[in-house]
C-alpha positions in Angstrom: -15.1 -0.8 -8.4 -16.0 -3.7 -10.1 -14.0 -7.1 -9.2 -14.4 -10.6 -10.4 -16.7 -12.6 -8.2 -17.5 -16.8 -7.6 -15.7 -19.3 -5.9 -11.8 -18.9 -6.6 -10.2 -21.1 -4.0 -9.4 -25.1 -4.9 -11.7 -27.5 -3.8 -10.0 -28.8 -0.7 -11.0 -25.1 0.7 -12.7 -24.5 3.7 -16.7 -23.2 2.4 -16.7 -19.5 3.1 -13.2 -19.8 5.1 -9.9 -17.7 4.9 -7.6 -18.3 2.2 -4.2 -19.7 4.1 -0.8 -20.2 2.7 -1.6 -23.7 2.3 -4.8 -23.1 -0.2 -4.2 -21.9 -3.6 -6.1 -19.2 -5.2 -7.2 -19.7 -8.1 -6.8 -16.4 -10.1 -8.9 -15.1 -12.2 -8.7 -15.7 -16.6 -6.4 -18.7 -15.5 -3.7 -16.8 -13.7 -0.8 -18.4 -11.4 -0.3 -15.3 -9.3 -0.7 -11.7 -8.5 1.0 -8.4 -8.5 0.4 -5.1 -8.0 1.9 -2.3 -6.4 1.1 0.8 -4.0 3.4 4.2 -4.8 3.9 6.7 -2.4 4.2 10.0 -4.4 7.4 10.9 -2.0 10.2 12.8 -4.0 8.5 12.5 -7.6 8.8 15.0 -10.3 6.4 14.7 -13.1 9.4 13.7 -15.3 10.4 10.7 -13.0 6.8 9.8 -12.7 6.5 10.0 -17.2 9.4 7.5 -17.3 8.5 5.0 -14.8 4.5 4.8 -15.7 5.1 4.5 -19.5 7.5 1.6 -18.9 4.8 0.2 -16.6 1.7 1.2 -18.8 3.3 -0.6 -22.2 4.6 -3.9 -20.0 1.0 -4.4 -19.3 1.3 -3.9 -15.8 -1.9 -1.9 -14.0 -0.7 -0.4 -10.7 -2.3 1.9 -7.5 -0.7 6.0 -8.1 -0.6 7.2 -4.6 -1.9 11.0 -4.8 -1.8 14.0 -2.8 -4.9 15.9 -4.0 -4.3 19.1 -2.3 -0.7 21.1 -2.8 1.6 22.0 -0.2 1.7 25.1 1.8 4.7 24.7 3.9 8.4 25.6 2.2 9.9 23.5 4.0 8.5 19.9 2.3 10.9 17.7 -0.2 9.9 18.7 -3.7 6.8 16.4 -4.9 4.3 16.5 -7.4 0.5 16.9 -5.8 -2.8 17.5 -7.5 -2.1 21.2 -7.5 -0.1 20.5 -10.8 -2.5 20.8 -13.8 -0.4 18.5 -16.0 0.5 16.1 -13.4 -3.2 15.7 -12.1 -4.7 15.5 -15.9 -2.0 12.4 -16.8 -3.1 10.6 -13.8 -6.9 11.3 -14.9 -5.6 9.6 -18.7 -3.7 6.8 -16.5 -6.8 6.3 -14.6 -8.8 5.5 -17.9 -5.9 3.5 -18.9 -7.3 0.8 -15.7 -4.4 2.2 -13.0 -6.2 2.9 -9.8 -5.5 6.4 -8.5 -5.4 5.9 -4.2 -4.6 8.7 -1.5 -1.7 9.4 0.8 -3.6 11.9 3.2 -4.3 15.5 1.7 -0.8 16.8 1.2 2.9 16.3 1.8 2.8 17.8 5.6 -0.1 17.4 8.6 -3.9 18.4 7.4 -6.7 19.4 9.8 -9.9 17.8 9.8 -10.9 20.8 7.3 -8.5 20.0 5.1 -8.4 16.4 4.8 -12.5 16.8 4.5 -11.9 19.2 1.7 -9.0 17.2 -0.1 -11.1 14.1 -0.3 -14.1 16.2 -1.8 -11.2 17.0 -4.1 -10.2 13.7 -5.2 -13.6 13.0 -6.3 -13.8 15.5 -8.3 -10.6 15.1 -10.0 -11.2 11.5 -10.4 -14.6 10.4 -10.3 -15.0 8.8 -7.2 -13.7 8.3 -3.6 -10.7 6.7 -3.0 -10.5 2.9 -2.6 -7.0 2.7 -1.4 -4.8 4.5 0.9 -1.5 4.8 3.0 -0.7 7.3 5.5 2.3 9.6 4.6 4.6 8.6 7.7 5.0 12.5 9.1 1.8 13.4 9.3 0.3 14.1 12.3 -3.4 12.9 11.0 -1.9 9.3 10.0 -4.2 7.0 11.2 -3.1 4.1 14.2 0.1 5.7 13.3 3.1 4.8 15.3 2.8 3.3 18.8 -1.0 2.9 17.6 -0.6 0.5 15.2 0.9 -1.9 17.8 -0.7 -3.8 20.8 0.7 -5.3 24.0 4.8 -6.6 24.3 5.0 -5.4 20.5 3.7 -1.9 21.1 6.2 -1.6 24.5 9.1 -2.9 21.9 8.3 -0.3 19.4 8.3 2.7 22.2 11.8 1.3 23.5 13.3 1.1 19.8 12.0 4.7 19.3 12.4 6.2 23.0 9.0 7.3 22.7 8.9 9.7 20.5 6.0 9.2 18.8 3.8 8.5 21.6 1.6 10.9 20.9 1.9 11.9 17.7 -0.2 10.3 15.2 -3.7 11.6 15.4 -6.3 10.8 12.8 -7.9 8.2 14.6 -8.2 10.5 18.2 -11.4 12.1 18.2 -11.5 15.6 19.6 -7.8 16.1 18.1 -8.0 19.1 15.6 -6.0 16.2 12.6 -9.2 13.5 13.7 -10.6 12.0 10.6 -11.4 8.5 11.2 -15.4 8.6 10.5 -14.4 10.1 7.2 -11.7 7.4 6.7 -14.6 5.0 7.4 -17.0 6.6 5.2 -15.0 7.2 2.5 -12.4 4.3 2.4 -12.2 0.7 1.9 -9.0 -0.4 1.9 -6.0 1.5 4.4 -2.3 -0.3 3.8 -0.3 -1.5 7.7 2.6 -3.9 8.0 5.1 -4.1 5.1 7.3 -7.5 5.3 10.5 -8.1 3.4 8.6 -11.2 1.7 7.0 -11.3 -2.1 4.4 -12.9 -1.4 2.4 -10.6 1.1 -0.3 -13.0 0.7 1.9 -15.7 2.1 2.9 -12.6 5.0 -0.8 -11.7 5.7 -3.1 -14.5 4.9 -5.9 -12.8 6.4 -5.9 -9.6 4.1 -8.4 -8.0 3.3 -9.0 -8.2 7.2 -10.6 -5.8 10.1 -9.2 -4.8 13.4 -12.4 -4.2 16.0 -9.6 -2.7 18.5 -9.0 -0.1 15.1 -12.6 0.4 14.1 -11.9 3.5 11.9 -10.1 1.3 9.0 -12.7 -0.9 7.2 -9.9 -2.9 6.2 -6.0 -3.3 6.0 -3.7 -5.0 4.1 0.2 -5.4 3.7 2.7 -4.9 1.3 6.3 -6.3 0.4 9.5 -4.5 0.7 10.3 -1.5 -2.0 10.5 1.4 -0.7 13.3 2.5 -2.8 14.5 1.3 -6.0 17.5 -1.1 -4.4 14.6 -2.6 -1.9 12.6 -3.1 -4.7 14.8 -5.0 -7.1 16.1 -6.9 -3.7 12.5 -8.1 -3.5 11.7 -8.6 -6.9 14.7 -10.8 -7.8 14.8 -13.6 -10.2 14.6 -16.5 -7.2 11.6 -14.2 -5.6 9.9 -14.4 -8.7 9.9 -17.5 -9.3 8.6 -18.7 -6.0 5.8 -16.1 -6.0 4.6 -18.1 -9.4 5.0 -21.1 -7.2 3.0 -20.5 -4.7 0.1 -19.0 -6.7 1.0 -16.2 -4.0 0.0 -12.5 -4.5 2.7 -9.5 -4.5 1.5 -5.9 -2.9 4.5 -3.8 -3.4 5.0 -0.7 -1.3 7.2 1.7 -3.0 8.0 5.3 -3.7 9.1 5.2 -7.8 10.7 9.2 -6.9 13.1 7.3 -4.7 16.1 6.2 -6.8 14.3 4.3 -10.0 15.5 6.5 -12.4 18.8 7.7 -13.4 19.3 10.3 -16.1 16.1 10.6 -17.6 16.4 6.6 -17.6 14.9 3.8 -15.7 17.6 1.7 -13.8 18.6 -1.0 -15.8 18.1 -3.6 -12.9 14.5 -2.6 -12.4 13.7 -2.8 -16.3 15.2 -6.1 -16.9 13.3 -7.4 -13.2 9.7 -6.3 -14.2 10.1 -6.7 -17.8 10.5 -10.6 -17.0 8.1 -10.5 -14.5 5.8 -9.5 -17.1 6.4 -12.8 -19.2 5.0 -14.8 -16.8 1.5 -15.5 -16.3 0.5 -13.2 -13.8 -2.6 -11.0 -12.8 -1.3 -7.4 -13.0 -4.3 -5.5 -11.4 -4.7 -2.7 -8.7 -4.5 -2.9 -5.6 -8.4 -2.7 -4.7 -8.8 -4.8 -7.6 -6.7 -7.6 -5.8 -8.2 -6.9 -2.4 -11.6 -7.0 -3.6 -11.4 -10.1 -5.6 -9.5 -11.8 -2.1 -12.7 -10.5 -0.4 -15.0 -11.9 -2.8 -13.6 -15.2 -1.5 -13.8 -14.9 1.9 -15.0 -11.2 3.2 -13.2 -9.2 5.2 -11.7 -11.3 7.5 -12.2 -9.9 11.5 -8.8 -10.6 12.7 -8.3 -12.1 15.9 -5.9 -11.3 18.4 -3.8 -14.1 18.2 -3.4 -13.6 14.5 -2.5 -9.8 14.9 0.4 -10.5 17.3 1.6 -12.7 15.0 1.7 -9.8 11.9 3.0 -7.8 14.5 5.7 -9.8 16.2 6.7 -10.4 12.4 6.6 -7.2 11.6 8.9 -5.9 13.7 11.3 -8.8 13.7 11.4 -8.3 9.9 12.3 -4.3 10.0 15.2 -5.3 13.2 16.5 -7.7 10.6 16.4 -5.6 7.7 19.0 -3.0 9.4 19.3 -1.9 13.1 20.9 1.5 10.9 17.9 2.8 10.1 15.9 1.1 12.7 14.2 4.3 14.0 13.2 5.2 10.1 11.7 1.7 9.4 9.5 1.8 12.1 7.6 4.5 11.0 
């Protein structure tokens, strides 16, 4: 993928050092700030999906579809549009020409073997041209990759197995060679970019400084990066709101949402009315409305893919999970998926 290179930080930058929340970036074509936005296919029907991506397409916003490339086998999963679906996987194709970024959410709705997640990424490429740049595990599947307790290290991950008594020790496997769901080289191979901690925050870049960034103790993800709260269409407009907005223009900050667009932003055939008027001024301001690798790999232009250090990953953790305890013991459980 191409992605605008040269110096893009001001001049009181650290040479070839990490952007921090304290140094601006300066944004490509003269640019204040940047959003994009990550969607999980969860609960879409190609109608849903029609009235949310035209609205986006014709406000000028250019967005990361989350795809499943294979289709489901097991009757049991939530109705969801995949790859399997002629019409659905030929719109993405035009949307795709259009400058959206199609990314992957493992093979399918439910756990893949090794087989099949090696067969579904053979499919993506040939549906769309190319590996996928971008990805985000589909929370239930057993081949998510540092998945669960995995994703955590020292007091944080003994927090996150006493919040979840435990049960999912165990149960995320793509990362664990000699498991039949292990995928990781391929992950490596294939992937650039693999989305972790989501904050309630807008500016994610203000949440992660350090993104696009490497874990060595996670060597099977070339790189992570957050997002910002919007996983449904209330979170989203919560996040978005006119306040957020404004300080995310700023800061010069940069917005990755994570969201699932099947999950209550549209009503009747119609989008919410919240969520139209929200992104529709969002789109009058001067911001860079680009995919998500297209972000990421302009971030990394700057400064490379930051190697975290531990230090800095017990602070996106600690934050993490202070940020889902605060956001609702309810649903604690759920969150920390």
């Amino acid at each position: 993928m191409n992605t605008p290179r040269g110096r893009a930080v001001e001049s009181n930058a650290r040479e070839g050092g990490p952007a921090t929340p304290s140094e601006r970036i300066r944004w490509p074509d003269g640019k204040t700030f940047a959003f994009t936005a990550f969607d999980d296919p969860d609960g879409q029907s190609l109608e849903q999906w029609e009235v949310v991506y035209s609205f986006l397409r014709d406000a000028g916003f250019r967005t990361t579809i989350g795809a499943w490339p294979e289709g489901p086998t097991d009757p049991h999963d939530e109705p969801a549009e995949t790859c399997a679906n002629d019409g659905y996987r030929a719109r993405l194709a035009e949307f795709q020409q259009l400058g959206f970024e199609i990314g992957y959410h493992n093979a399918t709705l439910h756990s893949s073997t090794r087989e099949r997640t090696e067969r579904s990424l053979e499919t993506f490429k040939t549906y769309f041209g190319c590996s996928p740049s971008s990805m985000s595990n589909h929370a239930g599947n057993a081949e998510a990759i540092y998945w669960g307790p995995d994703r955590l290290s020292g007091l944080s991950r003994c927090l996150y197995q006493a919040a979840t008594l435990g049960r999912n020790r165990g149960r995320f496997l793509g990362h664990r060679p000699g498991s039949p769901y292990f995928w990781g080289d391929l992950c490596r191979a294939d992937i650039h970019y693999c989305r972790n901690f989501v904050y309630s925050d807008i500016d994610t870049l203000r949440a992660c400084p350090w993104m696009p960034y490497h874990d060595p103790a996670r060597p099977y993800v070339r790189a992570w990066f957050a997002g910002a709260e919007g996983k449904t269409g209330d979170e989203f407009v919560e996040t978005i709101a006119e306040a957020n907005q404004d300080r995310l223009e700023e800061e010069g900050g940069a917005c990755i949402m994570y969201t699932h667009f099947g999950y209550r932003f549209v009503n009747s055939r119609e989008l919410r009315p919240r969520f139209q008027e929200l992104m529709t001024r969002l789109s009058r301001k001067n911001g860079w409305f680009v995919p998500v690798s297209t972000l990421l790999g302009y971030l990394e232009s700057i400064h490379g893919v930051r190697q975290i250090q531990p230090a800095e990953r017990r602070s996106l953790e600690r934050r993490w999970l202070t940020d889902r305890i605060r956001r609702g013991a309810h649903d604690f459980r759920c969150r920390l998926m």
